[in-house]
C-alpha positions in Angstrom: 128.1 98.6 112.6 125.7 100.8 110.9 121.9 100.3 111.8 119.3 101.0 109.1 117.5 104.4 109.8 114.1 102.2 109.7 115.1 99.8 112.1 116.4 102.9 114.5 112.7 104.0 114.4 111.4 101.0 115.6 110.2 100.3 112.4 111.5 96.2 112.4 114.5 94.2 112.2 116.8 95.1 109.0 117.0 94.4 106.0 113.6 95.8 104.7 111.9 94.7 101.2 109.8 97.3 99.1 106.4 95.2 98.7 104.4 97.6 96.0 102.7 100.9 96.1 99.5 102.4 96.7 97.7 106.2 96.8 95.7 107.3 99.0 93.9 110.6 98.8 90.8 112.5 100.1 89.2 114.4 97.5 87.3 118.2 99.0 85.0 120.1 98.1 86.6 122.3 96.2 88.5 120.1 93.7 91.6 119.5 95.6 93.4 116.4 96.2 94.8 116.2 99.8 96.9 113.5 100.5 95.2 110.7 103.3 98.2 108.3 104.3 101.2 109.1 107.0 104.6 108.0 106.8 105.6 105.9 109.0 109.1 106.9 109.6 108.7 110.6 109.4 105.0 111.6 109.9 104.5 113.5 107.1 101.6 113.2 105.1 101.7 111.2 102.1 99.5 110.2 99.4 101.7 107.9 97.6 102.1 105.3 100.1 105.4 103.1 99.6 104.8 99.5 101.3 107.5 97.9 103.2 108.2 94.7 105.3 110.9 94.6 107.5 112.6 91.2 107.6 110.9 90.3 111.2 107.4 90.5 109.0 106.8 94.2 110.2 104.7 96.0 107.7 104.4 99.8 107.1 104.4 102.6 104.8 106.8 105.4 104.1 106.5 108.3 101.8 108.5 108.5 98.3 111.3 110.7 100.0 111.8 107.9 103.1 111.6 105.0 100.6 115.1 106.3 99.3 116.4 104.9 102.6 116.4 101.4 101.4 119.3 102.5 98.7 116.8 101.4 95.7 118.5 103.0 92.9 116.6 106.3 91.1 115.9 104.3 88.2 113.7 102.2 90.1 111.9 105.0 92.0 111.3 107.2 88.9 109.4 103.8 87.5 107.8 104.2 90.3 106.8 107.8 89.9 105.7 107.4 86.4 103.3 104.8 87.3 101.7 106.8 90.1 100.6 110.0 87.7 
């Protein structure tokens, strides 16, 4: 049996469900953009933050790249991207 690579994480009980998006940024000094949020799953900092519940009402966030785990198909995630620029 093959175990979701969220719920191997600790991240909740399988399946999960993509619940909307968010950005989250720190604007410096200089004019930069630095990204503010964490992934969950990987730790890498994010500033598009993907929200997901797991089915045992865990919620989190994962980064773009993670969020391709939950087998949404590209079509879906470049709507996604489009609406985040």
């Amino acid at each position: 049996m093959n175990i979701h690579p969220f719920e191997k994480a600790g991240l909740g009980k399988a399946p999960f469900f993509y619940k909307g998006h968010s950005e989250k940024a720190i604007s410096c000094p200089d004019g930069t953009v630095k990204p503010a949020g964490t992934c969950a799953y990987c730790g890498t900092a994010i500033r598009y933050q993907m929200h997901i519940a797991s089915s045992d009402k865990n919620n989190f966030v994962v980064g773009c790249d993670c969020v391709q785990k939950l087998n949404i198909d590209f079509f879906f995630l470049r709507i996604i991207e489009i609406n985040t620029i």
